[in-house]
VOVEX-620601 format. One record per atom (N, C-alpha, C): chain; x, y, z; residue number from 1. Coordinates in Angstrom, 1 decimal, padded with zeros to 4 digits. Layout:
N
A; X; Y; Z; NUM
...
***
This chain:
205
A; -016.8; 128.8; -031.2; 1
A; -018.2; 129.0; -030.8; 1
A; -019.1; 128.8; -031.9; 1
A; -020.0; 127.7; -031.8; 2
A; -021.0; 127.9; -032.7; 2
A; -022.0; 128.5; -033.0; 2
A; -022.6; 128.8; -034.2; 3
A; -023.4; 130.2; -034.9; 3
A; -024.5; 129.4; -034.1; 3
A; -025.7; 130.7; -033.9; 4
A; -026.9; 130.8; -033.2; 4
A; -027.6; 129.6; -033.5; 4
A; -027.8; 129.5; -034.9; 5
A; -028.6; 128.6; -035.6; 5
A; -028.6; 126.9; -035.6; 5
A; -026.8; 126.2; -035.0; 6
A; -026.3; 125.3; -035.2; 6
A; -026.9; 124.9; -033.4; 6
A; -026.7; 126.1; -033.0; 7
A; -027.0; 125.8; -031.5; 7
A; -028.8; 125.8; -030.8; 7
A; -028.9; 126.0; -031.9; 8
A; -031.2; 126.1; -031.6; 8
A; -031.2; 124.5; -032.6; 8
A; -030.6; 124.5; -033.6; 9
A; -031.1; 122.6; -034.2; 9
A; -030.6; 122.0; -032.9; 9
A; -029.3; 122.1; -032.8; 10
A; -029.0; 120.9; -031.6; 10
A; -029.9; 121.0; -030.7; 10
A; -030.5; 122.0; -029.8; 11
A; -031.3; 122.3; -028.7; 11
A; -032.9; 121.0; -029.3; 11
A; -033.3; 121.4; -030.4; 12
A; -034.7; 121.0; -031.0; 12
A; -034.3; 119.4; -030.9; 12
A; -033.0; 119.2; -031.6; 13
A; -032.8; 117.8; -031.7; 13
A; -032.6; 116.7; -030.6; 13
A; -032.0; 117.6; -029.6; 14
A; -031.7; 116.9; -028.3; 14
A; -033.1; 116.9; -027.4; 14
A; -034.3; 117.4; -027.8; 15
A; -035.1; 117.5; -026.7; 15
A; -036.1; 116.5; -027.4; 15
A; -035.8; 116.5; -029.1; 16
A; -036.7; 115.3; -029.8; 16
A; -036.7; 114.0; -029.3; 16
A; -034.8; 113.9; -029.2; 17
A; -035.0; 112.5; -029.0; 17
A; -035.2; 112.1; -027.0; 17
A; -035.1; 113.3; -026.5; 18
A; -035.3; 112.8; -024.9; 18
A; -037.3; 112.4; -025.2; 18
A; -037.7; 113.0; -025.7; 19
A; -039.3; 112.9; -025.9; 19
A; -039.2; 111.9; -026.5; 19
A; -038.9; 111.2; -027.8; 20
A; -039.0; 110.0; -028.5; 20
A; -038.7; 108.8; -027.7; 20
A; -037.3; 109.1; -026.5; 21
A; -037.2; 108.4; -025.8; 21
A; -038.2; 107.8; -024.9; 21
A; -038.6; 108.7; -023.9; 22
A; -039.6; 108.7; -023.4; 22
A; -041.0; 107.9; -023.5; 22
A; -041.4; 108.4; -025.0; 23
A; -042.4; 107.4; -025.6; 23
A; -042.1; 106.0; -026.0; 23
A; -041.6; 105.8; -026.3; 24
A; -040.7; 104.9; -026.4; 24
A; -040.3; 103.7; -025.5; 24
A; -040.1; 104.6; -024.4; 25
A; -040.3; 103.7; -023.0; 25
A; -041.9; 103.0; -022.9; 25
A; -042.5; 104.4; -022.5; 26
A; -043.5; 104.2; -021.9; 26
A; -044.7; 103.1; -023.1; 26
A; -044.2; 102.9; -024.1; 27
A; -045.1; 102.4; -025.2; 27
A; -044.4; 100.7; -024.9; 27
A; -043.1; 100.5; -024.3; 28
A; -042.9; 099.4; -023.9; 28
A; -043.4; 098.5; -023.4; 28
A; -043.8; 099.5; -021.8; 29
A; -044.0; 099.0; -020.5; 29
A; -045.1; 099.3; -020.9; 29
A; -045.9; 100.1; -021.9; 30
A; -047.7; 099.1; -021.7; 30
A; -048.2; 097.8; -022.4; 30
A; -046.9; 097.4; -023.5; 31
A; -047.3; 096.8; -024.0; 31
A; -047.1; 095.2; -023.4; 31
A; -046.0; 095.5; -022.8; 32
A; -045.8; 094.4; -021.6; 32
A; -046.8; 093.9; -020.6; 32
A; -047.5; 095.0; -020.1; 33
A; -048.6; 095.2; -019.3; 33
A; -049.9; 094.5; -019.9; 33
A; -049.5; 094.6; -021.0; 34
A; -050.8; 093.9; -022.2; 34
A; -050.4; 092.2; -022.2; 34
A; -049.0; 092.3; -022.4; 35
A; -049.2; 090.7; -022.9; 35
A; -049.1; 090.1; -021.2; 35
A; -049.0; 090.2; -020.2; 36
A; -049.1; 089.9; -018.5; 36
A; -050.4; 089.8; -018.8; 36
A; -051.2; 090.6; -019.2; 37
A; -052.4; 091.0; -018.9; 37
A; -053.8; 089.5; -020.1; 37
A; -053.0; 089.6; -020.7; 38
A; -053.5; 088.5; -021.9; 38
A; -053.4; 087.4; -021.4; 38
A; -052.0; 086.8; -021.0; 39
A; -051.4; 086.0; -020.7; 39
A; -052.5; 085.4; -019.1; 39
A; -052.6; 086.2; -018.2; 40
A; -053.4; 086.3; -016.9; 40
A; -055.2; 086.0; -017.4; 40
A; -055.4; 086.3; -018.3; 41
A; -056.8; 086.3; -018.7; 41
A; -057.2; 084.6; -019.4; 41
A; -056.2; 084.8; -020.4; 42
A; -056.4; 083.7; -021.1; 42
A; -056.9; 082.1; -020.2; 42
A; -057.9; 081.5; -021.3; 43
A; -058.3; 080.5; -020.6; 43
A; -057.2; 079.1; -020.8; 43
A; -057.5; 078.3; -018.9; 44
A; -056.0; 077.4; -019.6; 44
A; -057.2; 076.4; -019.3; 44
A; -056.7; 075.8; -020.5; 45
A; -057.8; 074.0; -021.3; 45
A; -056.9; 073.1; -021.3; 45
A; -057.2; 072.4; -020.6; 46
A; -056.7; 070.5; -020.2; 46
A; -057.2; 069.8; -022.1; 46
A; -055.9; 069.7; -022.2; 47
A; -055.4; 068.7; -023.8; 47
A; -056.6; 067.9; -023.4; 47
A; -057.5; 067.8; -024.5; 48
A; -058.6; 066.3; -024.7; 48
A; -058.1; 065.3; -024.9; 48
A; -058.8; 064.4; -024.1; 49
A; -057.9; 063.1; -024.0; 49
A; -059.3; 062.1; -024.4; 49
A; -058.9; 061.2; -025.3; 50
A; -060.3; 060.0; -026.0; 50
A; -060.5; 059.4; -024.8; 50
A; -061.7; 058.9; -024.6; 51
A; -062.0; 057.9; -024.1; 51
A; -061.5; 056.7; -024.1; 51
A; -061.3; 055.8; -023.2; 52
A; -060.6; 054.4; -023.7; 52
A; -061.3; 053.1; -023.6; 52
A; -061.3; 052.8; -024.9; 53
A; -062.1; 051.8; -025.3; 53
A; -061.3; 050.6; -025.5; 53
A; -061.9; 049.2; -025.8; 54
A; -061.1; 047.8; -026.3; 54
A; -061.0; 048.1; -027.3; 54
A; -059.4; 047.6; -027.5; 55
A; -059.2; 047.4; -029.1; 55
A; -058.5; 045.8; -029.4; 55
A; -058.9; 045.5; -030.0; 56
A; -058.8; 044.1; -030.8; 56
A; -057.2; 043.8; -031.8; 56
A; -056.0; 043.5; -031.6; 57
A; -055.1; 043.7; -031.7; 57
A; -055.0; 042.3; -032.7; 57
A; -054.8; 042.0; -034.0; 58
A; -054.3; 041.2; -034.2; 58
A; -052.7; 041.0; -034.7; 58
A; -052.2; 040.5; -033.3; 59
A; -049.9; 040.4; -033.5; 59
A; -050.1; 039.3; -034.3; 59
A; -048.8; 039.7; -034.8; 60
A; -047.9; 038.7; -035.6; 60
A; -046.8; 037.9; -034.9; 60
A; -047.0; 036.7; -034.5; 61
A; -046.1; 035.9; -033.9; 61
A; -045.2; 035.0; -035.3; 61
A; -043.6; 035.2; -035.1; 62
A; -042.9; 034.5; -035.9; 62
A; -042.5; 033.1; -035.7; 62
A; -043.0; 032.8; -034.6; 63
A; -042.6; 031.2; -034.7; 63
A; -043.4; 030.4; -035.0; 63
A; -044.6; 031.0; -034.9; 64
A; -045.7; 029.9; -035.9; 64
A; -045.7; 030.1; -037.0; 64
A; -045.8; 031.8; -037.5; 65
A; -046.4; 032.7; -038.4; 65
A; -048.0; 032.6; -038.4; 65
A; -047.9; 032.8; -037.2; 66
A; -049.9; 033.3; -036.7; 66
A; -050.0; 034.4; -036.6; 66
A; -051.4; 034.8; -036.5; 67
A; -051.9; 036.0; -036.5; 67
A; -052.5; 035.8; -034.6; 67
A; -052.1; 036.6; -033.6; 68
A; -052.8; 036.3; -032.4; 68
A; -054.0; 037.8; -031.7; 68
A; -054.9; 037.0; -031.0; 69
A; -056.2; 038.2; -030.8; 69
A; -055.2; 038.9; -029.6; 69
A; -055.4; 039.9; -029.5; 70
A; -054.9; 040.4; -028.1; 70
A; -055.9; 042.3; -027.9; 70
A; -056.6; 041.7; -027.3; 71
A; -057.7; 043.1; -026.9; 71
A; -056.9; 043.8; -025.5; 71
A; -056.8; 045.0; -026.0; 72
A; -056.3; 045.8; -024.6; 72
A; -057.6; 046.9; -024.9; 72
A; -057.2; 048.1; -023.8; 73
A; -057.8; 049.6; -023.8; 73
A; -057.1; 050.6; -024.1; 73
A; -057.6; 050.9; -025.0; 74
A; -056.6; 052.3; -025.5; 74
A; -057.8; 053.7; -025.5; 74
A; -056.9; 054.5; -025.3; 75
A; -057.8; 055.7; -025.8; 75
A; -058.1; 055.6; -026.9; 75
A; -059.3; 055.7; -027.8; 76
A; -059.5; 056.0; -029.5; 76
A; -059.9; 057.1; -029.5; 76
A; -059.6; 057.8; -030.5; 77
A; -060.7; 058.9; -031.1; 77
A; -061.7; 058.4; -031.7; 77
A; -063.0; 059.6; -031.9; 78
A; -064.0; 058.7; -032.6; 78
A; -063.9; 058.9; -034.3; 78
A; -062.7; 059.9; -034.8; 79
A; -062.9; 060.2; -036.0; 79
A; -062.5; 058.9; -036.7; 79
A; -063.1; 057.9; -037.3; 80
A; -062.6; 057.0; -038.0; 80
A; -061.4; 056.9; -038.0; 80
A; -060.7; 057.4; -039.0; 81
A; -059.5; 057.8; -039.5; 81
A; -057.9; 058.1; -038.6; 81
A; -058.1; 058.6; -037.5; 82
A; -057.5; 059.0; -036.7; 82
A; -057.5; 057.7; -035.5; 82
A; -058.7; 057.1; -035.5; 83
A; -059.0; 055.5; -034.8; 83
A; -058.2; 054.4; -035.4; 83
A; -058.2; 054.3; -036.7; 84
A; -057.4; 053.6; -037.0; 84
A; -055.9; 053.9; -037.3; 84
A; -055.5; 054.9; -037.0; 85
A; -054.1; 055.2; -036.6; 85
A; -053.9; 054.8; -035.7; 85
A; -054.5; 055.2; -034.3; 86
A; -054.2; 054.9; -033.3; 86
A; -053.7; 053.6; -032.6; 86
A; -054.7; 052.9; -033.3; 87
A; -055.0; 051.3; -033.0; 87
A; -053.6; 050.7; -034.1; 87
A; -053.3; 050.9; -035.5; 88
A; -052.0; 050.7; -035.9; 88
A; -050.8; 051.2; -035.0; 88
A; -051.0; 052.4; -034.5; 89
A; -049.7; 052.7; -033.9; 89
A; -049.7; 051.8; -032.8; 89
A; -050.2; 051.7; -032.2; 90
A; -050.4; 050.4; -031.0; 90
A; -049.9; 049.4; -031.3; 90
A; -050.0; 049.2; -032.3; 91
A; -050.1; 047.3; -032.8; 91
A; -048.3; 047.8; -033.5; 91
A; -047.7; 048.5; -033.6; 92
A; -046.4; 048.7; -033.9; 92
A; -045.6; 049.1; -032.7; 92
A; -046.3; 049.7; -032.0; 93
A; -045.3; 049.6; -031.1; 93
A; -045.1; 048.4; -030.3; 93
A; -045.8; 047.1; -029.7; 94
A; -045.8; 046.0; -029.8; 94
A; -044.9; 045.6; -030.6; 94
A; -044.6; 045.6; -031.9; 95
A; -043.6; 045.3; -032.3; 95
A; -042.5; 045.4; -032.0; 95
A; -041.9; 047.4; -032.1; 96
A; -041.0; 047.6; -031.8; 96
A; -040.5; 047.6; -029.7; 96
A; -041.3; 046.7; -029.3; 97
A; -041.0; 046.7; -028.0; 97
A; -039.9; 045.2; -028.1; 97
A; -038.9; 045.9; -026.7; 98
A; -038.0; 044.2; -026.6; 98
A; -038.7; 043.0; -026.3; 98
A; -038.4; 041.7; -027.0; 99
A; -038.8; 040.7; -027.0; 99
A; -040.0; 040.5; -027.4; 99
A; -040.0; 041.2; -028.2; 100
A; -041.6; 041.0; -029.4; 100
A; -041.4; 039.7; -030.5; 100
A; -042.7; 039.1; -030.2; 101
A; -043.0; 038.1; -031.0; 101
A; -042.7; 038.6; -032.5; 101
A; -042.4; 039.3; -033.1; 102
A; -042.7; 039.7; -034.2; 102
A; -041.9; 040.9; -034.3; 102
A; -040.6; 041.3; -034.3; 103
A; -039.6; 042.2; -034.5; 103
A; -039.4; 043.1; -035.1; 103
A; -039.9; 044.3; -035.0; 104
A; -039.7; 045.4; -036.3; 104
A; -039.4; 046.7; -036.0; 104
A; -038.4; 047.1; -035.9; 105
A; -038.3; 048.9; -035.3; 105
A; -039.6; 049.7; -036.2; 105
A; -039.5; 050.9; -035.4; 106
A; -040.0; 051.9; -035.8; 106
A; -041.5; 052.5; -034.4; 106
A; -042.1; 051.6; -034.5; 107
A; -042.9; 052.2; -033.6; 107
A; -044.5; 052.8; -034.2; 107
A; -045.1; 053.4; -033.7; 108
A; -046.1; 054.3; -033.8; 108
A; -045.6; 055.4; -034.7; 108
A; -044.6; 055.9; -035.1; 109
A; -043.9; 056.9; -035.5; 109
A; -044.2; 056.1; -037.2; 109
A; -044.5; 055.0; -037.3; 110
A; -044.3; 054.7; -038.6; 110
A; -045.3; 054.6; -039.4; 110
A; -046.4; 054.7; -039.1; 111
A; -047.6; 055.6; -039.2; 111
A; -047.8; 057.0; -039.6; 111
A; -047.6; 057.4; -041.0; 112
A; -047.5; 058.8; -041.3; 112
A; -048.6; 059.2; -041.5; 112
A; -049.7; 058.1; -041.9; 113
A; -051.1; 058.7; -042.2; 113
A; -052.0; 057.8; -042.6; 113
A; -053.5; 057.6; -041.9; 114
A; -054.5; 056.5; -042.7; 114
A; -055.5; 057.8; -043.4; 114
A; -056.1; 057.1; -044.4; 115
A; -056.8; 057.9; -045.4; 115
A; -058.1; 056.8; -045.7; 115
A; -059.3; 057.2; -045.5; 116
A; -060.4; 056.4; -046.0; 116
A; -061.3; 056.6; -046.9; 116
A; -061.7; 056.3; -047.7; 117
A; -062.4; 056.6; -049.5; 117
A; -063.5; 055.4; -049.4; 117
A; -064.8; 055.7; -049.3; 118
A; -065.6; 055.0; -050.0; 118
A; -065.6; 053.8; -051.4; 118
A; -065.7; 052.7; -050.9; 119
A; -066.0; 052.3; -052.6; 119
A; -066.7; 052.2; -053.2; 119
A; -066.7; 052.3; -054.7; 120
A; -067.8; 052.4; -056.0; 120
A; -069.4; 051.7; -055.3; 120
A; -069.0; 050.7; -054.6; 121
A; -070.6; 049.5; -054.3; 121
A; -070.7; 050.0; -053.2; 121
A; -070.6; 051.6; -052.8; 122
A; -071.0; 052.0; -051.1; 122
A; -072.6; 052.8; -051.7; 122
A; -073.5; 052.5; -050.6; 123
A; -075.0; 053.0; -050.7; 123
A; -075.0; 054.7; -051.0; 123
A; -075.8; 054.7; -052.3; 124
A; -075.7; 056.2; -052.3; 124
A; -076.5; 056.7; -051.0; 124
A; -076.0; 058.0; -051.4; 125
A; -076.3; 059.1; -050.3; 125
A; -075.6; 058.8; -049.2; 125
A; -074.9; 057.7; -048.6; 126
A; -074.6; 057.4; -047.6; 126
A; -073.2; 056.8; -047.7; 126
A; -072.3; 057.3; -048.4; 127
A; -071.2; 056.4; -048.9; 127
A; -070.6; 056.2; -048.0; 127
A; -070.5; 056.8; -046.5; 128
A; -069.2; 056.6; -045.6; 128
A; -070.5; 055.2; -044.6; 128
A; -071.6; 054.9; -044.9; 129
A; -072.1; 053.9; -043.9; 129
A; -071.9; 052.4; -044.9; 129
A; -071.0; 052.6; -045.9; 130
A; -071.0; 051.6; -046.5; 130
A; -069.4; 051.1; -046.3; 130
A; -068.8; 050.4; -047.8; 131
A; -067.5; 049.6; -047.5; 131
A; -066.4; 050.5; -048.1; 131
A; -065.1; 050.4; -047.1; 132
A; -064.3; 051.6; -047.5; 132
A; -063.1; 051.0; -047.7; 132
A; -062.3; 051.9; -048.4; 133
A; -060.9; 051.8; -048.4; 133
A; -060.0; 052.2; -047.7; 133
A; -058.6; 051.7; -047.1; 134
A; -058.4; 052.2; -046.8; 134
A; -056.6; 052.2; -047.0; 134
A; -056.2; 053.4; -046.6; 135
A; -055.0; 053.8; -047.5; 135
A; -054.1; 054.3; -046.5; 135
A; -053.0; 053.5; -046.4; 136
A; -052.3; 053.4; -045.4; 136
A; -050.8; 054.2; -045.3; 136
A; -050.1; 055.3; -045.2; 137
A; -049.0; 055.5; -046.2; 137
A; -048.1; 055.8; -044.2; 137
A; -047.0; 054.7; -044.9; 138
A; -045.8; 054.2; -043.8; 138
A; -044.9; 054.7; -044.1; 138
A; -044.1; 055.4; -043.5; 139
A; -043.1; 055.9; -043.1; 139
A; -041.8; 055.3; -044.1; 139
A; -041.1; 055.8; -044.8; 140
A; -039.5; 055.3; -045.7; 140
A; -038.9; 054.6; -044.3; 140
A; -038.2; 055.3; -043.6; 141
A; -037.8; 054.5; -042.0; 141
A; -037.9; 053.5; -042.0; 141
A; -039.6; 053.0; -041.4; 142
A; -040.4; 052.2; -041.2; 142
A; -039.7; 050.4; -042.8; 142
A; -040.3; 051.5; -043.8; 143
A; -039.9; 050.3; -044.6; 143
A; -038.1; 049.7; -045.1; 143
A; -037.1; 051.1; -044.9; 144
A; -036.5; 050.8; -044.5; 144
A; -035.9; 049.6; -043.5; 144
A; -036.1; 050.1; -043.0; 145
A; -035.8; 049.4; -041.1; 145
A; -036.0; 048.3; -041.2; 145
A; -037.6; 047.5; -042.0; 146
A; -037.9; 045.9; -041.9; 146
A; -037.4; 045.5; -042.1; 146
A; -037.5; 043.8; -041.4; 147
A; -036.3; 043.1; -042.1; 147
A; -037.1; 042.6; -042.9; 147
A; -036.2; 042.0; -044.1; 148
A; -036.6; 041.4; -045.3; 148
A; -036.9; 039.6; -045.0; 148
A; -038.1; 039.6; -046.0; 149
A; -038.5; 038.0; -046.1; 149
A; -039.5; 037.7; -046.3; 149
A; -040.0; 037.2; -047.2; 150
A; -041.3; 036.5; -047.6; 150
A; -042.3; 036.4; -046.6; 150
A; -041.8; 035.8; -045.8; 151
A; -042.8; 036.0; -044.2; 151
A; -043.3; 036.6; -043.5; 151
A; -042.2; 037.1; -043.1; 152
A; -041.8; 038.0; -041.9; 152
A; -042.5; 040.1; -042.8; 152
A; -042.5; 040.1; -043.6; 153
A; -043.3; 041.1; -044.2; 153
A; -045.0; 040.9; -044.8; 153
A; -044.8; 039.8; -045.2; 154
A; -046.3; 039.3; -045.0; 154
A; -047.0; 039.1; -043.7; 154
A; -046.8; 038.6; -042.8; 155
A; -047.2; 039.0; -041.4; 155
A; -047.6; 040.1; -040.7; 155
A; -046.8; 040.9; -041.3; 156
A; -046.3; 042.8; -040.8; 156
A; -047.9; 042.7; -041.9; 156
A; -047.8; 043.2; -043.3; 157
A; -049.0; 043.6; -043.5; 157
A; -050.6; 043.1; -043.7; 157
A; -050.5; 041.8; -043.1; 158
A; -051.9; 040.8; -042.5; 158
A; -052.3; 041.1; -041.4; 158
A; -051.4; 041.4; -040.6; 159
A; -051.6; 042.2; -039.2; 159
A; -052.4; 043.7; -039.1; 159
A; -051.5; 044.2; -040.0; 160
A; -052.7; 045.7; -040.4; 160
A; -053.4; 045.5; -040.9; 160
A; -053.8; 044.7; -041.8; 161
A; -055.3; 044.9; -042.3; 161
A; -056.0; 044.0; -041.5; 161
A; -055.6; 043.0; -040.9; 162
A; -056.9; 042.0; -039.8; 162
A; -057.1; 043.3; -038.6; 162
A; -056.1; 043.8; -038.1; 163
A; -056.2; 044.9; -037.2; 163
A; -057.4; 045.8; -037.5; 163
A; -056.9; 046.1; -038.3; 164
A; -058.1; 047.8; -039.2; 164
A; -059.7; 047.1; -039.1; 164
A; -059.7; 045.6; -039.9; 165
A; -060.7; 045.0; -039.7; 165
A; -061.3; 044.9; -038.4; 165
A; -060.7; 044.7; -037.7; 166
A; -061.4; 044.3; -036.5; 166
A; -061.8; 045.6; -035.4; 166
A; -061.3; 046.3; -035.9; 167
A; -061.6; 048.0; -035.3; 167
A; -062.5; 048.7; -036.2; 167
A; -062.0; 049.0; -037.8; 168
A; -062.7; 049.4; -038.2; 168
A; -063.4; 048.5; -039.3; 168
A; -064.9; 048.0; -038.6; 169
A; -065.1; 047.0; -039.8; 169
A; -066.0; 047.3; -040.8; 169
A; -065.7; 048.5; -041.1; 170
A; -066.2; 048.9; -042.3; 170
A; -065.4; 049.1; -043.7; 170
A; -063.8; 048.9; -043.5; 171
A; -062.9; 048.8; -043.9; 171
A; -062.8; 047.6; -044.7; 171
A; -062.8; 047.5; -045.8; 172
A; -063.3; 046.2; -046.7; 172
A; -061.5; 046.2; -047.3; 172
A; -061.2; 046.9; -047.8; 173
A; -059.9; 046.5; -048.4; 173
A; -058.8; 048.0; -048.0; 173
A; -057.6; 047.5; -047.9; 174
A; -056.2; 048.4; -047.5; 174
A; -055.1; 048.0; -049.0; 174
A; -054.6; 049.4; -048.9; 175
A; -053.7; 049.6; -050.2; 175
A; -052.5; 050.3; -049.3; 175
A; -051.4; 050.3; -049.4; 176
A; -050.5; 050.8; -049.0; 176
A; -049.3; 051.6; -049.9; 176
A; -048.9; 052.7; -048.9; 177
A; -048.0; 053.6; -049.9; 177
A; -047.1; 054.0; -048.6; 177
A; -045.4; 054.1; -049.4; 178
A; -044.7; 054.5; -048.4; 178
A; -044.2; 056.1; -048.7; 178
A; -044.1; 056.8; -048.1; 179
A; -043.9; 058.0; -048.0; 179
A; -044.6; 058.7; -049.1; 179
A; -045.9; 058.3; -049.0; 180
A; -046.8; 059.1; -050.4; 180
A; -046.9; 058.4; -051.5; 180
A; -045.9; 057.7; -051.9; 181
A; -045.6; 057.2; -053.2; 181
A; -046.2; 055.8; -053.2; 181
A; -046.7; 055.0; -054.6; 182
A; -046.6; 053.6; -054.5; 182
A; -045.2; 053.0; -054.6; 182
A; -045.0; 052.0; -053.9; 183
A; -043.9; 050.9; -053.8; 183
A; -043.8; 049.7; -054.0; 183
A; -042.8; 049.1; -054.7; 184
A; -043.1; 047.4; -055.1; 184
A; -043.5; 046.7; -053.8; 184
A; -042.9; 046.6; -052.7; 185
A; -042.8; 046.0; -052.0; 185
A; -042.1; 046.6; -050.5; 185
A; -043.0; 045.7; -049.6; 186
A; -042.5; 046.2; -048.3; 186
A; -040.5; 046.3; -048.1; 186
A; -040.2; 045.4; -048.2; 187
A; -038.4; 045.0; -048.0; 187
A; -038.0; 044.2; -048.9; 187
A; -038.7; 044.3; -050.3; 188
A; -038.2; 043.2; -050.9; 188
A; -039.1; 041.9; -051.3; 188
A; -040.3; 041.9; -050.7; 189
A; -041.0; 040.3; -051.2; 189
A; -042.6; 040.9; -050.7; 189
A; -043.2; 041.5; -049.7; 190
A; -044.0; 041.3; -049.8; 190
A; -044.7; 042.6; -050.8; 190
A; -045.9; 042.0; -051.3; 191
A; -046.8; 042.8; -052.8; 191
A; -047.0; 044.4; -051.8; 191
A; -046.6; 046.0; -051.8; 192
A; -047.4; 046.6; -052.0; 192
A; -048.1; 047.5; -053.0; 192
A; -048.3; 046.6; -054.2; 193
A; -049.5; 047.1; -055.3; 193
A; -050.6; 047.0; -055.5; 193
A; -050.9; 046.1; -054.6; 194
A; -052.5; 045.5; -054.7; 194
A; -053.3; 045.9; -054.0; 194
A; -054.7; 045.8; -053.7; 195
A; -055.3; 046.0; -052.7; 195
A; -055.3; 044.5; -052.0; 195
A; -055.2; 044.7; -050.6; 196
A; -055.6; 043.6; -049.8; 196
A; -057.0; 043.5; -049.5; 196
A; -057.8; 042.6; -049.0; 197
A; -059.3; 042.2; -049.1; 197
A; -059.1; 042.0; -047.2; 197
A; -059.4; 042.9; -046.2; 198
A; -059.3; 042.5; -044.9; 198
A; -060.0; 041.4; -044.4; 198
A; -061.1; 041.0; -045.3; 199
A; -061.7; 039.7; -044.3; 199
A; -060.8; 038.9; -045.2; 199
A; -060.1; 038.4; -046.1; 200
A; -059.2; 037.5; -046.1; 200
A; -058.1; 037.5; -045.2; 200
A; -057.8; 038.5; -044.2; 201
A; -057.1; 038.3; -043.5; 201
A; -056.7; 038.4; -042.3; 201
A; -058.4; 038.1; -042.0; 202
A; -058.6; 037.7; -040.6; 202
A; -058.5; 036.4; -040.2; 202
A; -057.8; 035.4; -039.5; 203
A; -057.2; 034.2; -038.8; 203
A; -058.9; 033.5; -038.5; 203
A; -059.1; 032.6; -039.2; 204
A; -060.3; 031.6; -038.6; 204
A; -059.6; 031.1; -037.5; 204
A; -060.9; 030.5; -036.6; 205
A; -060.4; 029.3; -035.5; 205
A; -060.5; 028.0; -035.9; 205
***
C-alpha cells in the first residue's frame, strides 16, 4: 500500500496532465479554426499576365547563314530588363523547337538573367533615356549543349543582339557572361570578351 503522500502527488499529477491535456486539445482546434478561417478570408488574385505586344524576332537560318525578321505577339513586361528576357527566351525556344532553322537545345531556360547599365555618353540626369548596355549571362547547359563552329555560334549571338536591338532599341552594345563568369568563347570559336555593337548586327536589305 502506498504512504498517503505518494498517493496525493499521483492524484495532483494525474489531474495535471488530464487539464494540460485538455488545453492542449482545445488550443488545437482553435488554431485550426484560425488557419480555415485565414485561409476562407484571404484574397485569391489571378497571376498578372503582360499585355501582348509584337515582337520583332531576328532567327538564325543555317543554310544561308541569314539573320530572318519574324514578328509574332508575345506577352512583354514593361520592365525593360525582364522584356528583353522575354523576347530572348522566345527567340530560343524557336531554336530549341523540332526542325528549327538554326538548331540549339536549351530553350528559354537558357536565359539566366539580362542586366542593363547605362553608358559613360548617356545624358546626365537621365542615364536610363540614353544608350545602354546590356549584359546577358547564359546558362553553362546552354553553352554547353551548342554545337561548336565558327558559324553556327556566331549566328546564335548576332541573333541576340539584332533581337535586343530591335525590341530594346536603346540597347547600343551586349556583353555576355555564362553562368556569372566571363568566358572565352561560346563552344569554342565564337568571341565572348568583347562587347558587341547591336546596330552592327542588324541584317540590311
Amino acid at each position: 500500500m502506498m504512504p498517503r503522500y505518494q498517493t496525493i502527488l499521483f492524484t495532483v499529477l494525474l489531474i495535471a496532465s488530464i487539464v494540460m491535456g485538455v488545453v492542449l486539445w482545445q488550443l488545437r482546434a482553435h488554431a485550426h479554426e484560425r488557419m480555415l478561417a485565414g485561409e476562407n478570408s484571404a484574397p485569391t488574385q489571378a497571376p498578372e499576365v503582360a499585355p501582348s505586344e509584337q515582337a520583332t524576332l531576328l532567327v538564325a537560318s543555317d543554310a544561308d547563314n541569314s539573320l530572318l525578321s519574324q514578328v509574332l505577339s508575345l506577352p512583354l513586361p514593361q520592365d525593360p530588363g525582364e522584356r528583353a528576357r522575354a523576347v530572348l527566351g522566345k527567340l530560343l525556344d524557336l531554336y530549341a523547337a523540332p526542325n528549327a532553322a538554326h538548331p540549339v537545345p536549351g530553350g528559354a531556360a537558357s536565359i539566366a538573367q539580362v542586366f542593363l547599365f547605362p553608358l559613360p555618353d548617356a545624358p546626365a540626369g537621365n542615364p536610363l533615356s540614353g544608350p545602354q548596355l546590356a549584359v546577358i549571362n547564359l546558362t553553362g547547359a546552354f553553352a554547353a549543349a551548342h554545337p561548336s563552329g565558327l558559324e553556327t555560334e556566331t549566328l546564335t549571338v548576332l541573333s541576340i543582339c539584332a533581337t535586343l536591338h530591335a525590341n530594346v532599341p536603346r540597347v547600343a552594345q551586349v556583353r555576355f557572361l555564362v553562368d556569372g563568369q566571363t568566358r572565352p568563347t561560346l563552344a569554342g570559336h565564337a568571341d565572348l570578351t568583347r562587347s558587341y555593337l547591336t546596330a552592327d548586327t542588324v541584317p540590311h536589305p
